[in-house]
VOGU-3710 file (C-alpha; in Angstrom, 3 decimals, decimal comma):
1> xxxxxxxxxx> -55,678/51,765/-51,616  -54,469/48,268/-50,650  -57,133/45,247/-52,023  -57,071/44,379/-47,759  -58,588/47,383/-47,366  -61,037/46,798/-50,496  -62,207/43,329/-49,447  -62,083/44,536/-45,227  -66,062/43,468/-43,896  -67,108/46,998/-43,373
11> xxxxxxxxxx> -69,028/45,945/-39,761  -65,331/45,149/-38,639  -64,428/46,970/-36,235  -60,781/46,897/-34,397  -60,014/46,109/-30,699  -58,277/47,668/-28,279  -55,178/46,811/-27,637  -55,161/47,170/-24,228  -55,927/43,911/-22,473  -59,582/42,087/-21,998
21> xxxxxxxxxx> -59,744/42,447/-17,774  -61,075/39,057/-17,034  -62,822/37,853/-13,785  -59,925/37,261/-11,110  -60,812/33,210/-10,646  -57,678/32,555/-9,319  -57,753/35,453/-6,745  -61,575/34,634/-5,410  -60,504/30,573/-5,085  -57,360/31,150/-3,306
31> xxxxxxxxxx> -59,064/33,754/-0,670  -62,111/32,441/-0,199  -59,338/29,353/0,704  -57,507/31,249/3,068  -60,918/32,899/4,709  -61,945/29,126/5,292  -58,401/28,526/6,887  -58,790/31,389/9,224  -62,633/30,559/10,614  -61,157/26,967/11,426
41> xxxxxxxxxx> -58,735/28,570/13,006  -61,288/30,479/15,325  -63,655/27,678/15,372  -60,288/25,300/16,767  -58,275/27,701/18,904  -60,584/30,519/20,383  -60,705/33,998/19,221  -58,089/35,520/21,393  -55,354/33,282/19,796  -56,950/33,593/16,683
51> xxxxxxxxxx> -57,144/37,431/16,653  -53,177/37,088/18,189  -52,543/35,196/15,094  -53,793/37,755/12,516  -52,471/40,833/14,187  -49,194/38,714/13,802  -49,715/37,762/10,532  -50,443/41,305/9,408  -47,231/42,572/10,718  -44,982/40,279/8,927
61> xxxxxxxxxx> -47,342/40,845/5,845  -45,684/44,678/6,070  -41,939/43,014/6,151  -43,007/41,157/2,972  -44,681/43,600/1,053  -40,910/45,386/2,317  -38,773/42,148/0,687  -40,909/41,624/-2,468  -40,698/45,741/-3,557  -36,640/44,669/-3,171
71> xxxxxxxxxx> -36,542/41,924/-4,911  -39,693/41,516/-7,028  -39,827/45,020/-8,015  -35,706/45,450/-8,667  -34,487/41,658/-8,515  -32,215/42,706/-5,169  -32,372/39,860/-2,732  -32,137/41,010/0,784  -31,074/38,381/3,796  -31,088/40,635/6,159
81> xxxxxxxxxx> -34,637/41,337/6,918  -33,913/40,589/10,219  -31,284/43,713/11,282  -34,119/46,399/10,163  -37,100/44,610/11,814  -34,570/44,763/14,892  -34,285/47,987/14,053  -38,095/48,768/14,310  -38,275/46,854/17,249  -35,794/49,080/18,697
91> xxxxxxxxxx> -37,400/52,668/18,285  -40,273/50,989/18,961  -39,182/50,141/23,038  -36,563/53,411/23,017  -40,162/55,964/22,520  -42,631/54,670/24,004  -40,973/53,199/27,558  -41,443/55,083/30,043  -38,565/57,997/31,759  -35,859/56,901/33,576
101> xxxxxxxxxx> -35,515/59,049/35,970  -32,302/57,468/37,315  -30,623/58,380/34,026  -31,795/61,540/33,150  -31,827/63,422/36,284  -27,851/62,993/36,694  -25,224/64,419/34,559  -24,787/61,300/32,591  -26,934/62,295/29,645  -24,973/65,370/29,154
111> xxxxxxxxxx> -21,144/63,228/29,063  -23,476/60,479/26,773  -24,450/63,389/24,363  -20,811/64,768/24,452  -19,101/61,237/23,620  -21,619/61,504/20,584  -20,626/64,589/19,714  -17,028/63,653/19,430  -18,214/60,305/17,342  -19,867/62,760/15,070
121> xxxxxxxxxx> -17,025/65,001/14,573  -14,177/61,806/14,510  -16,752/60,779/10,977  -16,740/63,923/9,348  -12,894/63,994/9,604  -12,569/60,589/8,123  -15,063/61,889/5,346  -13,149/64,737/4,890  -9,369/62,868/4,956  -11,465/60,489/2,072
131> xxxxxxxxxx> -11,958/63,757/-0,091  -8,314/64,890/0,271  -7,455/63,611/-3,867  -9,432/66,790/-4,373  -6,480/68,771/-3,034  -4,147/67,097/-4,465  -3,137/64,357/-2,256  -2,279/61,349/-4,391  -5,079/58,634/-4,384  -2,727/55,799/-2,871
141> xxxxxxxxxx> -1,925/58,449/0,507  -5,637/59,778/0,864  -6,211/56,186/1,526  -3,490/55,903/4,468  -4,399/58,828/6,019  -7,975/57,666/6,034  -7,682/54,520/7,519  -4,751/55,568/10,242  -7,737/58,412/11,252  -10,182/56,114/11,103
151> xxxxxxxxxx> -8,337/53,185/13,239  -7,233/55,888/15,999  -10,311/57,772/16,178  -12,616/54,852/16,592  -10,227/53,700/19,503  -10,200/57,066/21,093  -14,214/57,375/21,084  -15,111/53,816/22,247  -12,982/54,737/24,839  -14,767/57,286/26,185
161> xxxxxxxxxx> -17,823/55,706/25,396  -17,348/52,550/27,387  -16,619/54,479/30,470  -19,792/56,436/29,997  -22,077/53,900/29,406  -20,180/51,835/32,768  -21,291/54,705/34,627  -24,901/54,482/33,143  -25,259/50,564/33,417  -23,984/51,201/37,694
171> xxxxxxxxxx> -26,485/53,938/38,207  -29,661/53,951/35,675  -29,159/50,373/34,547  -30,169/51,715/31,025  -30,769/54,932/29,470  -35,018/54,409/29,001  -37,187/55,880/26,951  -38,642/58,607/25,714  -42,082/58,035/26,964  -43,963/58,985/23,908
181> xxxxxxxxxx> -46,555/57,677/21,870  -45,847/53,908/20,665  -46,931/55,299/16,718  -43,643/57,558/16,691  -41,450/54,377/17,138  -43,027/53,237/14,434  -41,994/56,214/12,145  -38,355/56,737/13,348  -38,197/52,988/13,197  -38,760/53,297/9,379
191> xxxxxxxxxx> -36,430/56,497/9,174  -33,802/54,476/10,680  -33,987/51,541/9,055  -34,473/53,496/6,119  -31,166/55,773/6,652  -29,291/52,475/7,747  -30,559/50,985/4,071  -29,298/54,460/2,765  -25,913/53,753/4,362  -25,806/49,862/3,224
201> xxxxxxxxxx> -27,048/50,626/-0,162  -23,847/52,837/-0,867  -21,790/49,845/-0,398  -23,760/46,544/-0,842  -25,780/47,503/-4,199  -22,774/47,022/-6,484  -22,644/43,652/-5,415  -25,252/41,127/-7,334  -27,287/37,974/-6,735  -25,408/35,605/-3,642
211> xxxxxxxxxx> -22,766/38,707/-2,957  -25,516/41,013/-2,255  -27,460/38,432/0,511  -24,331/37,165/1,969  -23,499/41,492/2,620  -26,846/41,908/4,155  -26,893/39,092/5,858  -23,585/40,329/7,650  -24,956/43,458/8,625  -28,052/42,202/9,998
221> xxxxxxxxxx> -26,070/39,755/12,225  -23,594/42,979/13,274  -27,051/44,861/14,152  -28,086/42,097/16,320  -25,225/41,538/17,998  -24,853/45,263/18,383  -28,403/45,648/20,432  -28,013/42,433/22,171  -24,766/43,759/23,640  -25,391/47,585/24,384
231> xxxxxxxxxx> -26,883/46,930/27,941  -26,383/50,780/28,546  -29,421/51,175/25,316  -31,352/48,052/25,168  -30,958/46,278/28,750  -29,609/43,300/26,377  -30,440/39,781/27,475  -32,148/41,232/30,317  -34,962/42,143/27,731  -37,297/45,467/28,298
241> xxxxxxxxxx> -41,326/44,913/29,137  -43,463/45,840/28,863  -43,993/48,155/25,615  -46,951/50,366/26,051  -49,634/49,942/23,119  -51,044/52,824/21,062  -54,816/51,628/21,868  -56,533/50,522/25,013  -54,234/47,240/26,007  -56,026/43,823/27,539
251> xxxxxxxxxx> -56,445/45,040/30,993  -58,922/47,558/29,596  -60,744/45,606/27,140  -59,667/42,149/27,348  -57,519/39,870/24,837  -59,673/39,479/22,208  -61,112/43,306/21,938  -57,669/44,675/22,587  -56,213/42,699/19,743  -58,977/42,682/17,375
261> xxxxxxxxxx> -58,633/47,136/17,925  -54,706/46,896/17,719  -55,550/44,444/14,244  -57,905/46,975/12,689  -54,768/49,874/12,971  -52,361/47,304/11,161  -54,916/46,517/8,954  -55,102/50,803/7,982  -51,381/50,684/8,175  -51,703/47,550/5,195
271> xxxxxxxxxx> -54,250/49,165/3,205  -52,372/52,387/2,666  -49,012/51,081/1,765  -50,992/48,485/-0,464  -52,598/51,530/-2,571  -49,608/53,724/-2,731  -47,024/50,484/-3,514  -49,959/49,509/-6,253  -49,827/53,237/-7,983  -46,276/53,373/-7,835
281> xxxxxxxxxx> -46,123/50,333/-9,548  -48,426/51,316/-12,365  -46,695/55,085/-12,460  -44,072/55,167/-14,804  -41,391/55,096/-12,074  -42,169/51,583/-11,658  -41,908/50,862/-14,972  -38,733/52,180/-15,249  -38,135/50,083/-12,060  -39,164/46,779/-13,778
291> xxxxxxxxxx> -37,113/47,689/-16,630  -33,985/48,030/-15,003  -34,660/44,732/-13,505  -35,141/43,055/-16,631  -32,275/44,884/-18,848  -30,301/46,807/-16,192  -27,914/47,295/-19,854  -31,043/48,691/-22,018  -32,281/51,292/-19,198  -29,006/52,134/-18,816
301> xxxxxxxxxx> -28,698/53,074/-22,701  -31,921/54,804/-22,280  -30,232/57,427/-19,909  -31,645/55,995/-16,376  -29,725/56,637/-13,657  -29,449/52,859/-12,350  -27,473/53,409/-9,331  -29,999/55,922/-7,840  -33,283/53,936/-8,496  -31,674/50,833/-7,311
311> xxxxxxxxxx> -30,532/52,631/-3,587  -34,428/54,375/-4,182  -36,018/50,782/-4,226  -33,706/49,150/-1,106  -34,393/52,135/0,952  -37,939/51,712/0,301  -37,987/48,170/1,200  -35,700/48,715/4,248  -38,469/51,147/5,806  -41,325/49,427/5,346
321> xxxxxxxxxx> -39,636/46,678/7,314  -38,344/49,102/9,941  -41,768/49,547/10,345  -43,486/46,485/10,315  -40,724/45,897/12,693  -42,064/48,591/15,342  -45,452/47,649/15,067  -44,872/43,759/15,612  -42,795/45,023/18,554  -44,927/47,226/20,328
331> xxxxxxxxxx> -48,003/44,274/19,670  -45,790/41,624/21,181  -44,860/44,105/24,073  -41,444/43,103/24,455  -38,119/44,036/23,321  -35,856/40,885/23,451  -32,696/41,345/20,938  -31,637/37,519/21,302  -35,645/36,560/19,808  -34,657/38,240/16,303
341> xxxxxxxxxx> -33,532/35,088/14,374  -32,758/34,443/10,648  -35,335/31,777/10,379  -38,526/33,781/11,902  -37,511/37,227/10,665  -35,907/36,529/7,359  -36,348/33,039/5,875  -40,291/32,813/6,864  -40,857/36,388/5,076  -39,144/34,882/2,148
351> xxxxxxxxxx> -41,120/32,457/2,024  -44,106/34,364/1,993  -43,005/36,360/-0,988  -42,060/32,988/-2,507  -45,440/31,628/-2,393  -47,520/34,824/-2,884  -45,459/35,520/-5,962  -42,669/38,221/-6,370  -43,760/41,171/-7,596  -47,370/40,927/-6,805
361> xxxxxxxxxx> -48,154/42,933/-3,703  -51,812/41,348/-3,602  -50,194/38,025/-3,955  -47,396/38,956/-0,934  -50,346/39,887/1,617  -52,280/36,271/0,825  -48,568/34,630/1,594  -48,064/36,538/4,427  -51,240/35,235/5,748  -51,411/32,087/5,069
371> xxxxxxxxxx> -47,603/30,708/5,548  -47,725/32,871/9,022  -51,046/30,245/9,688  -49,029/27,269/8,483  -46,138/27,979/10,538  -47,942/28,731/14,147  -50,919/25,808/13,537  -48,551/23,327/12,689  -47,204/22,688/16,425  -50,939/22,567/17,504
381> xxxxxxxxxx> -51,314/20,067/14,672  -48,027/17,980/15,019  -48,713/17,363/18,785  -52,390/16,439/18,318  -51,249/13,649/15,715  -48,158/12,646/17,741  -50,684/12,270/20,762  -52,831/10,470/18,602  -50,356/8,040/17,276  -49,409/7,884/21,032
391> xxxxxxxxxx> -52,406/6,574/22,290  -52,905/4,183/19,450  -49,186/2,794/19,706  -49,799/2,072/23,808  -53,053/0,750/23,704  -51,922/-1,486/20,506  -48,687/-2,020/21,218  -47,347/-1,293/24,158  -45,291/2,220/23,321  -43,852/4,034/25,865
401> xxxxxxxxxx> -45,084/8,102/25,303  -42,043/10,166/24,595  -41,545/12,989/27,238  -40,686/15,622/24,830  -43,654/15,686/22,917  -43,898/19,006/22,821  -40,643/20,607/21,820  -40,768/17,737/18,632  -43,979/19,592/17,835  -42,502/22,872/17,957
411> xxxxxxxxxx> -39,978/21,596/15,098  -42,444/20,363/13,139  -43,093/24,129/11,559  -39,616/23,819/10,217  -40,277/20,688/7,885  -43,463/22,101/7,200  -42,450/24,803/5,777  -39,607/23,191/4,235  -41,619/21,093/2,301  -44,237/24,163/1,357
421> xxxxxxxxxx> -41,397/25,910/-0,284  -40,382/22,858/-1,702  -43,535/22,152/-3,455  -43,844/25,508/-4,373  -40,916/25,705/-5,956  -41,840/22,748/-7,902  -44,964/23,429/-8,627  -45,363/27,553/-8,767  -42,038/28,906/-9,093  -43,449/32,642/-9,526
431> xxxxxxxxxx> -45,947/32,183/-6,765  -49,521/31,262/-6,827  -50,062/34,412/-7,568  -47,745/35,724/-9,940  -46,627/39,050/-10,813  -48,774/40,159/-14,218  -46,317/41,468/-16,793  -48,273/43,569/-19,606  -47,135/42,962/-23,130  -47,487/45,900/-25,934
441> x> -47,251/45,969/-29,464
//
């Protein structure tokens, strides 16, 4: 027996080595913050805008709890938020408008669904021709005959597509929808954007850091331009209106009523990918997650399959934003594929996982919240001081009031949240709310 053992105080008594859980300060201060924010917000703008506002800010909290599963949980930075929230958007208008009769009762859907037939069976030939090494075909020819399929087949296809979807644009003016409920849009809208993530993640995951956000960032510019110029599918710039809502809709209950019902479904919708992202985290799944983030190398030696968990992990992401996407959609009950921009639907969500904190899905739904309130009160905010400045400069000085007031205003959210992410990259570079990494041993 060891003389530390002889001399030990016998009323000592060892602790646990798991973790004290101490009283979230941090948590309570920076809510209780935010809850202040939003009753201003009330108290200032009405409830209808208000309850606008959160329904809003709820949706994009779904794309961000999407980005930060990406690239908090797995370190892959995705700038193309944009293409699957288009995506959503999409289904979201395609299930719930209503029939269109014009189109369906013609024979136009049956040379539409034969032109996709052909586009089906023109893949699975290039698929095949790309599997041809396995008969022997030398590597360098396989190749060849791939790409000489692939060039003549796509040629023959949108051929025959484009005189379809003439006829459909001259008769129907667009195909329509499916007339169903507005919550299946929001499921296929995840499926799709998760199977286009599927598709993606094949190709773009090898790539790291800049590589990986310049390739998504492509392909969320090719899906836009895609929808905006499919007239035949999506009416393009012509935009489709309005999307029917899952619950009772303003002329039934009025604005506020209407949204504060439609707010209490995203709110479900929140809650229930909060609790299953939070025991996924904890499960040892996300560990192994975290620790191919960390030392992609060292989980690699450990025998995890790092390809597969990374494509797991973007396909996750990408349909939670499909999603989100449908449901911010159907609430602003309009399809438009021109309004999906880079700087609303992909930099703003980034910076509400910046300043929530990576990683932390509590700390993603507080930035969601409160950069979505910074960005749509700061127009209110700029014009009331630029007025006020106005009125002082004229009755002081003799100013002459600006007639563009209002569109200065509207820029104002940009430096605003310029310089947010600027001090909070300064100041709180993992968020205010930072991901909490367990030590053991």
């Amino acid at each position: 027996m060891s003389d530390s053992t002889n001399t030990r105080n016998p009323a000592y008594t060892p602790k646990d080595a798991t973790p004290e859980r101490r009283f979230p300060v941090r948590e309570v201060v920076l809510f209780g913050t935010l809850l202040v924010a939003i009753l201003a917000v009330y108290g200032l703008m009405g409830a209808a805008y208000s309850t606008r506002m959160l329904v809003e800010a709820a949706c994009y909290a779904i794309l961000a709890l999407g980005l930060t599963i990406q690239w908090g949980y797995a370190g892959q930075f995705n700038a193309g938020v944009m293409g699957f929230v288009a995506l959503g958007g999409f289904c979201a208008m395609l299930f719930s408008v209503p029939v269109n009769d014009a189109f369906w009762g013609t024979e136009l859907p049956g040379e539409l669904g034969r032109v996709l037939l052909y586009g089906l069976a023109a893949t699975l030939v290039v698929v095949g021709a790309t599997r041809l090494d396995r008969l022997g075909v030398p590597k360098k020819l396989r190749t060849l005959i791939a790409v000489v399929l692939a060039v003549v087949l796509y040629l023959v296809v949108i051929s025959l597509l484009r005189d379809v979807t003439s006829q459909i644009q001259a008769q129907a003016g667009f195909v329509g929808g499916f007339g169903l409920p507005a919550w299946t849009g929001w499921i296929v809208g995840g499926a799709l954007a998760g199977g286009v993530g599927y598709l993606i993640g094949h190709v773009c995951l090898g790539l790291r850091s800049d590589y990986l956000a310049i390739a998504t960032l492509g392909i969320a510019e090719i899906i836009k331009a895609f929808l905006k110029n499919s007239d035949w599918l999506t009416r393009g710039t012509a935009t489709v209106s309005p999307l029917p809502w899952p619950t009772p809709g303003p002329a039934e209950l009025g604005f506020t009523l209407s949204r504060a019902l439609y707010l209490s479904i995203t709110a479900v919708v929140i809650a229930v990918i909060f609790f299953l992202l939070h025991r996924a985290y904890h499960a040892p799944w996300g560990r192994m997650i975290r620790a191919i983030r960390d030392n992609e190398v060292s989980a690699a030696a450990m025998g995890k399959d790092i390809n597969k968990r990374r494509l797991e992990i973007f396909v996750l992401g990408c349909i939670l934003m499909g999603l989100g996407g449908g449901i911010l959609g159907t609430f602003n009950s309009l399809f438009d594929p021109q309004g999906y921009l880079p700087l609303n639907h992909t930099f703003l969500v980034l910076v509400m996982v910046i300043l929530g904190g990576p990683g932390n899905n509590l700390g993603t739904i507080f930035g969601a919240v409160a950069v979505y309130i910074i960005w749509i009160m700061s127009e209110p905010l700029a014009l009331f001081l630029m007025q006020l400045i106005v009125s002082v400069g004229e009755s002081t000085f003799g100013w002459d009031a600006p007639n563009n007031m209002d569109s200065r205003a509207l820029q104002a959210r940009v430096l605003v949240i310029g310089m947010l992410i600027t001090l909070v990259l300064r100041f709180a570079p993992k968020g205010l709310l930072p991901e909490k990494i367990t030590h053991h041993g």
